[in-house]
N, C-alpha and C positions, 0 to 999 in steps of 0.2 A: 106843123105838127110832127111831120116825121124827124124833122130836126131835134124839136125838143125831148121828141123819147129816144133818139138818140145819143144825146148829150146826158139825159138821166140815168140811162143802161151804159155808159161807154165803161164804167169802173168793172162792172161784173164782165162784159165783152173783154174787156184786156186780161181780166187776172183768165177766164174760163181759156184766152188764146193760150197765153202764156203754162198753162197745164195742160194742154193740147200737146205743145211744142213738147213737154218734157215727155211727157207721153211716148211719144214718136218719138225721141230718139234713142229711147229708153229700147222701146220694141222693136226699131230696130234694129240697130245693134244685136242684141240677142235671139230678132226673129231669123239675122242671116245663119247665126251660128247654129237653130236649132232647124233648119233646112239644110243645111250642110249634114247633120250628124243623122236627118233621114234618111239623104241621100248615098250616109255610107253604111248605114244599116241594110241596103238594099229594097228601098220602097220606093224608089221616083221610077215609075214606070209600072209598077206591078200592079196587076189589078187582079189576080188569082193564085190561090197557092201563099199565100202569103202573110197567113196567120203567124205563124211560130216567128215568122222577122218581126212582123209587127208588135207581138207579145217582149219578146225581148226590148225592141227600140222602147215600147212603153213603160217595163222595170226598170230602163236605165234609168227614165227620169223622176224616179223614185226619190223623193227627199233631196233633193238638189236644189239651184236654181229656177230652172225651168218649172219646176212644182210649181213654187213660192209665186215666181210668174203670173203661171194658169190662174190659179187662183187669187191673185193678186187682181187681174184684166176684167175675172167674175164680177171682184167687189168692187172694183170703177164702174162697172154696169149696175149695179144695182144701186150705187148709192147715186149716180149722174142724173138719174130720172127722179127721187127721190129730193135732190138738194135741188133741181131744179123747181122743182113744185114749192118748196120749201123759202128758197131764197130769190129767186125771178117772179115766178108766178102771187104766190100770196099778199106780200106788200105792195105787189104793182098799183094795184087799185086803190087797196087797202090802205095805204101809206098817203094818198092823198085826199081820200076820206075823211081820215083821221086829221090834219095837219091844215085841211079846205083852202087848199089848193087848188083842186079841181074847180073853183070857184071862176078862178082868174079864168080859164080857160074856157070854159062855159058861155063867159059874160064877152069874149071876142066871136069871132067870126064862126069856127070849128063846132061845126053842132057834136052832141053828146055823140051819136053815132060815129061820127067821122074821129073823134077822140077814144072811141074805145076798138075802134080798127086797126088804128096805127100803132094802138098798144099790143095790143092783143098778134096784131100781123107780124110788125117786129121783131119782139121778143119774142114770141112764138116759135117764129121762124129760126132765130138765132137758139133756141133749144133742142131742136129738131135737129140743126146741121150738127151743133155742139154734140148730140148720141148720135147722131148716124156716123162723125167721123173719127169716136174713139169704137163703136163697133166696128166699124170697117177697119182700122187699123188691128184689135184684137183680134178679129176673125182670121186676117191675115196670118197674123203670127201664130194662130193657133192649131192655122190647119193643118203641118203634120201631124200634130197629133190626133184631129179629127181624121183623118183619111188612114192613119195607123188603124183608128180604133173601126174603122167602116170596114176593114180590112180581116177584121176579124179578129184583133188584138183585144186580151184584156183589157179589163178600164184599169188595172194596178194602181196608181196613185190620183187617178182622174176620171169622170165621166165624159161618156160619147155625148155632143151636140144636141141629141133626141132627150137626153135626161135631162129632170126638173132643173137642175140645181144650172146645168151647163145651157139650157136653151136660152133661156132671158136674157144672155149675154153674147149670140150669136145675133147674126141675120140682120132684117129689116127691123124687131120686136123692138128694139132700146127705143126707135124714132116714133115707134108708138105710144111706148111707156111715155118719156118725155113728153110729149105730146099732151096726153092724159093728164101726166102731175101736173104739169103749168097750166091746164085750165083747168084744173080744179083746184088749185090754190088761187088763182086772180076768183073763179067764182065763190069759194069762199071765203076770202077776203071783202067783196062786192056784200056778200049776205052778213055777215056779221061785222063789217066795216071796221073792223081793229085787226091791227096787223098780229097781234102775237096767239092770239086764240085761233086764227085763219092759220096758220103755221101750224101749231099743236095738231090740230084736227085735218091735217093737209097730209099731215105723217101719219095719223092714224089709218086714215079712209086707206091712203094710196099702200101704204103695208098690208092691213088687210086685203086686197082687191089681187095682191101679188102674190099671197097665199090662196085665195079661193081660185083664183084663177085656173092656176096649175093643178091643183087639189080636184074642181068638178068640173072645170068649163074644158080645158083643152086636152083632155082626154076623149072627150066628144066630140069634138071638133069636125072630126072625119070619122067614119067608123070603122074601127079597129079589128085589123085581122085576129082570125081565133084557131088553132089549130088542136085537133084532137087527135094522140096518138096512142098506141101501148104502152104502158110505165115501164120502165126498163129499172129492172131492181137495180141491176150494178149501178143507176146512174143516181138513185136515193143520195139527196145528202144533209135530208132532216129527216129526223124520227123522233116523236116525241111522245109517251105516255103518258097523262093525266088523269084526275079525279079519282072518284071511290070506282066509276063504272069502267074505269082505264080506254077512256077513248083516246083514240090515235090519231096526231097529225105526220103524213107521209110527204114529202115535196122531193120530187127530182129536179135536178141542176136544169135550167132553161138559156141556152145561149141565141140571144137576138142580135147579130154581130151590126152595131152601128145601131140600133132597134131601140124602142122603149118599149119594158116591158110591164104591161099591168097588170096581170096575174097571171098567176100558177098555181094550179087548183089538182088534188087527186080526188079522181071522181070516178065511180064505181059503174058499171056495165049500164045499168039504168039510168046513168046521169045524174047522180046524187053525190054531193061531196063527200070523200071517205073518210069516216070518221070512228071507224073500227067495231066495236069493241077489239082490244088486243086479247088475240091466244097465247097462251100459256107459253107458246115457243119463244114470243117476242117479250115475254116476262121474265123470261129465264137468260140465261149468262150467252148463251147457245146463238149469235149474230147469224150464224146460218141458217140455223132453223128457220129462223125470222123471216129473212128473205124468201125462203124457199116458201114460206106460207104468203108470204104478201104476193106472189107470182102469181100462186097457184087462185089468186083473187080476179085475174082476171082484168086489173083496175088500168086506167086510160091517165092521161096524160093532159090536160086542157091549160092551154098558152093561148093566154090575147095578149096583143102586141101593135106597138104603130112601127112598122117597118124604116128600115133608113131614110129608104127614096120619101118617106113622107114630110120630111125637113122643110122646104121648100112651102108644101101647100098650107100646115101648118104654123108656118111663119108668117103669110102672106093672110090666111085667116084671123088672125091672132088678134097681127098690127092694124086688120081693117076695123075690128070691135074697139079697138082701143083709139083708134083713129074717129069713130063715130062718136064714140062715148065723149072724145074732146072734141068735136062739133057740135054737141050737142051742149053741152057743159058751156060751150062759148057763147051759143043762142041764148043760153040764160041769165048767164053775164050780161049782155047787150041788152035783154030787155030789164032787167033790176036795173041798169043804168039809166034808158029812158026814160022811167016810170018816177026817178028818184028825184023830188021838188028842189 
């Protein structure tokens, strides 16, 4: 049995090596160069003081190579888990459903169990190594610029690791995603047993799942520091007037260096969002005035935030939900399998 799902997966194993390969040598090549241009920036060793290098090393790679890179490494992570569910996971089962196949196999030795083991172990398995070793190769190459930006550096052309956009491409996360799409595509392929509808709806569930996730789930995850300060006018860098009653949105700058930040709120002495009405000072041409009245308000500062150091536990959270949900996913594969005359 392990043979023959070997011999049926061997097409997708060579072409998935073979984009591995170009991968790597892709990365590195230009991950030595862009370790090189940290290290002459003045960041290999620094761990303090080292904002303004960092900031610089980060505008350099503004619009260059190395952008196109970064974000080049994202959208291999996002679409590796995605084409995985899509083109591994869906028709595995699905495809010999359809074609009763599964027949032959049935009627020898290999009870259904032990044929959807071998499937499911597998392939599984080979999706799993497949994102954990273009993650690990991406992380690699991306950590100058991750440990620039932990450092204090602007994000200028890129976000820090903690951001939605940059975590799902870091870490342990890919092995989970992966993970997740290929057994939710074999289980939807098993439940509607045609391969192209199990596909369709294998990109639907797992795109949504990628937006809600980031969106309500792993903001929660850990519970997130909050910090309540003075508003410091000079650091205002929204102000905005609306409506007939001219209420006022106020936001000062908030820097979380390497940090994700979840809001930034002006809230007034009693812990109310400030929402003005604006005075006449802030109506008029007079930018001083304005501030001098918004001071003179008294208004706080309130930043929630997941700190750097929480990289790690949130990664390891994440991948274990996505890791369960494709356990679970596969338990139900296995029993629509035994059940099926």
């Amino acid at each position: 049995m392990t043979w023959m799902t070997w011999r049926q997966f061997r097409a997708q194993a060579i072409v998935a090596g073979a984009l591995i390969a170009v991968i790597a040598v892709v990365l590195l090549v230009s991950g030595l160069k862009l370790a090189s241009a940290a290290n002459a920036a003045g960041l290999s060793g620094c761990h303090a003081g080292c904002a303004a290098d960092a900031s610089n090393f980060i505008d350099s790679l503004r619009g260059g190579i190395y952008q196109m890179l970064f974000y080049g490494g994202i959208g291999i992570l996002y679409l590796a888990p995605a084409l995985i569910g899509l083109f591994w996971g869906a028709p595995l089962i699905a495809r010999e459903l359809e074609a009763g196949t599964y027949r032959l196999s049935w009627s020898q030795s290999v009870t259904r169990t032990r044929w959807t083991v071998a499937k499911l172990g597998i392939v599984g398995l080979a999706a799993v190594v497949t994102a954990g070793l273009i993650s690990l190769m991406v992380s690699w190459w991306a950590s100058p610029i991750d440990d620039a930006l932990s450092l204090g550096g602007t994000n200028g052309p890129v976000g820090n690791r903690l951001s939605p956009l940059v975590f799902a491409a870091r870490g342990v996360a890919p092995l989970g995603y992966a993970a997740f799409a290929f057994a939710l595509g074999v289980t939807l392929g098993v439940v509607f047993r045609r391969t192209l509808p199990a596909m369709a709806l294998t990109l639907a569930v797992f795109a949504a799942v990628q937006v809600l996730v980031p969106t309500f789930v792993r903001p929660h995850l850990i519970q997130p520091d909050q910090v309540t300060r003075p508003l410091n006018p000079a650091a205002i860098d929204t102000l905005e007037i609306s409506g007939p009653d001219a209420q006022m949105t106020v936001l000062a700058s908030a820097n979380v260096p390497g940090g994700w930040l979840l809001s930034n709120q002006t809230i007034t002495p009693a812990g109310h969002v400030f929402t003005g009405p604006a005075t006449q000072a802030c109506i008029g041409p007079n930018s001083t005035a304005c501030t001098n009245w918004i001071g003179s308000q008294h208004l706080r500062q309130q930043v929630t935030y997941q700190p750097a150091s929480r990289f790690w536990p949130l990664q390891w959270a994440e991948t274990g939900i996505y890791l369960a949900l494709a356990a679970g996913l596969g338990l139900i594969c296995g029993w629509r399998v035994r059940r099926r005359a």
